[in-house]
N, C-alpha and C positions, 0 to 999 in steps of 0.2 A: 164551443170546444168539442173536440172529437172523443170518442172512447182508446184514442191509439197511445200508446204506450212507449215514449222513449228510454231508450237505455242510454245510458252514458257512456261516453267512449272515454274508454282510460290506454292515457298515452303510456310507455314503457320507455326509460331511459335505459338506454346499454351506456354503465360506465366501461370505457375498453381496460382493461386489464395490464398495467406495468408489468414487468418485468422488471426486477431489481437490478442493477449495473452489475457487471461482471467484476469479482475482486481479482487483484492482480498481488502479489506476493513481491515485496523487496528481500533481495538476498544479498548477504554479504561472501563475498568469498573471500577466503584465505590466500594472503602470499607470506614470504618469507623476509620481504623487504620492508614493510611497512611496519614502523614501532606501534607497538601497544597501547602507550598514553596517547596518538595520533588517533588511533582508530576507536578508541572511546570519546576521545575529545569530538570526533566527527558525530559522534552516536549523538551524544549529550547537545551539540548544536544544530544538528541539521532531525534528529527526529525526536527532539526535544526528552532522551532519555537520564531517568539519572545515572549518578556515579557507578552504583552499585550495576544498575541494569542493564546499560554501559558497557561496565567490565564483564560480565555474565554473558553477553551477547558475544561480544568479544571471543573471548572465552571458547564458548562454544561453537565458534567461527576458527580459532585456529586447532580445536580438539578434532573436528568432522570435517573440517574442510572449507564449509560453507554455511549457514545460518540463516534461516527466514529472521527479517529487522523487523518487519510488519506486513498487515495484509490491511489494502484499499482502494479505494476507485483506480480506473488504468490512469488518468490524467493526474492524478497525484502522486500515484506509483512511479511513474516514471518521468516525473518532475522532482522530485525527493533524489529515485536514484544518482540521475545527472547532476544534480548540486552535491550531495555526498563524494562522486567517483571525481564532478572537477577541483573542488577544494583539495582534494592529496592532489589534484593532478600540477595543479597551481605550483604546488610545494615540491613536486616530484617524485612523491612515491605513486608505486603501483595499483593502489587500491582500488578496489573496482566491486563496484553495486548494480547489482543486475535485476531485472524484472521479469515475471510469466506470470501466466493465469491459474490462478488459484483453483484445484480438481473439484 
């Protein structure tokens, strides 16, 4: 054996770094045509809201105009909205749920 001296080589893992998905915002907008018990009853089935939260959303959809429902991935954002905005559309109101990206 020799007097020489090995060092050990230590390997270094780069875990690469995610980035979180971008949230996407569902909104409710306001019309004049669309009954009330309709647009809660949409709440309570398609974003599984209750009665109360429901009508609060509501609410504050026909006071301002427009109402964030929730904030979440873009492919369920705007999978959520499309089934909300076709169910009135089915029935024939105007109802209409829209989506963007959350600031």
């Amino acid at each position: 054996m020799s007097g020489s001296v090995t060092t050990p080589k230590i390997k270094t893992v780069v875990e690469p770094k995610l980035d979180r998905p971008k949230l996407y915002k569902v909104i409710l907008i306001n019309d004049d045509y669309t009954p009330r018990e309709f647009v809660v009853l949409v709440l309570k089935a398609v974003f599984r809201m209750s009665e109360e939260t429901g009508y609060r959303v509501m609410m504050t959809a026909h006071k301002l105009g427009s109402c964030v429902v929730v904030v979440c991935a873009k492919d369920i954002a705007e999978t959520k909205a499309e089934e909300a905005t076709d169910l009135a559309k089915d029935i024939g109101y105007p109802l209409l749920f829209t989506t963007e990206p959350e600031e």
